[in-house]
Structures are given as structure tokens and as C-alpha cells.
C-alpha positions in Angstrom: 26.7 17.3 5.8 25.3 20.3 7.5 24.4 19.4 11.0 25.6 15.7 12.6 23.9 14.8 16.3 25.7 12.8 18.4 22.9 11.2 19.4 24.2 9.2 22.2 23.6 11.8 24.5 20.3 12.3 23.4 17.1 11.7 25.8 14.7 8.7 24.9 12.0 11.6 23.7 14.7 13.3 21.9 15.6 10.8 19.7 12.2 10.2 19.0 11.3 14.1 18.1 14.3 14.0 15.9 13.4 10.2 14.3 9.5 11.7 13.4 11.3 15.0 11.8 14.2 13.0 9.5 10.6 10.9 9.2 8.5 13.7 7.9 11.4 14.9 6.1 11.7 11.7 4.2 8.1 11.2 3.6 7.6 14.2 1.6 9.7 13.3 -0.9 7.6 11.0 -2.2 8.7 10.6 -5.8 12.0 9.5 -4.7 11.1 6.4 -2.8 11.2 4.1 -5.9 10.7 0.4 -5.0 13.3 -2.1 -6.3 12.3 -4.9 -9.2 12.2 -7.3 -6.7 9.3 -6.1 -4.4 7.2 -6.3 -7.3 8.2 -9.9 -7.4 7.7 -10.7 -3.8 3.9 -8.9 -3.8 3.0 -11.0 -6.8 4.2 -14.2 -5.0 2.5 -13.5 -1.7 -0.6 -12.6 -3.6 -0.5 -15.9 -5.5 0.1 -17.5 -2.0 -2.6 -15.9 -0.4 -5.2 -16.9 -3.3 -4.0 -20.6 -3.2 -4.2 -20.2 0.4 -0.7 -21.1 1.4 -0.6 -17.5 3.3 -2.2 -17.1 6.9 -3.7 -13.5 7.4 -2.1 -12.1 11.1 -3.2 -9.3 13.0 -0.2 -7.0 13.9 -0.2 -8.5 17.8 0.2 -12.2 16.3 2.8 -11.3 13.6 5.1 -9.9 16.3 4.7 -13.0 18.6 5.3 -15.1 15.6 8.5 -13.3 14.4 9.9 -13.1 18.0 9.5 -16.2 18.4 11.2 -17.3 14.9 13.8 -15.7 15.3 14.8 -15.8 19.3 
């Protein structure tokens, strides 16, 4: 590895300057980031959910109180 951070002694905006690089970093290598099998799966059995309307459409604000919630 060429260059480890310890970042425990990071500041709060450092570790986020340095989370958006490895980010950006990450992102460009596009052709890598291969879904596994089983996503494939999973979209085609929420689609089929949503269609037979067993799925409930959530805005981003009401997903986050519902997950917090299920798992407190």
C-alpha cells in the first residue's frame, strides 16, 4: 500500500475531503463495479412487488424514519 492515514486524528472536514477523493477515485472506474447475480434477482423481485402493489414508494425523508425506526 502506498500511503495509509491514520485517520483518527483527522478533522471532521478532513475525513470528508479524503472520503469524496477515494469516492471520485472509485467512481471512475466504472467498468469494474460489476453487480453480483443476486442484485439482479432482488431488482426483479421488487419490480414484481411494486407492479402487484405489495411495494410502498417512500420519499428519502420517510425511508430514513422508517428504517430508524426498524431497526432502533
Amino acid at each position: 500500500m502506498q500511503n495509509v492515514i491514520d485517520i483518527k486524528h483527522l478533522t471532521r472536514d478532513e475525513k470528508l475531503k479524503t472520503m469524496e477523493a477515494l469516492w471520485e477515485a472509485l467512481s471512475t472506474e466504472e467498468e469494474l463495479l460489476i453487480s453480483p447475480a443476486w442484485h439482479k434477482t432482488v431488482l426483479r423481485e421488487t419490480e414484481a412487488d411494486f407492479k402487484a402493489k405489495k411495494e410502498e414508494v417512500l420519499d428519502w425523508g420517510q425511508a430514513k424514519k422508517a428504517l430508524r425506526k426498524r431497526f432502533k
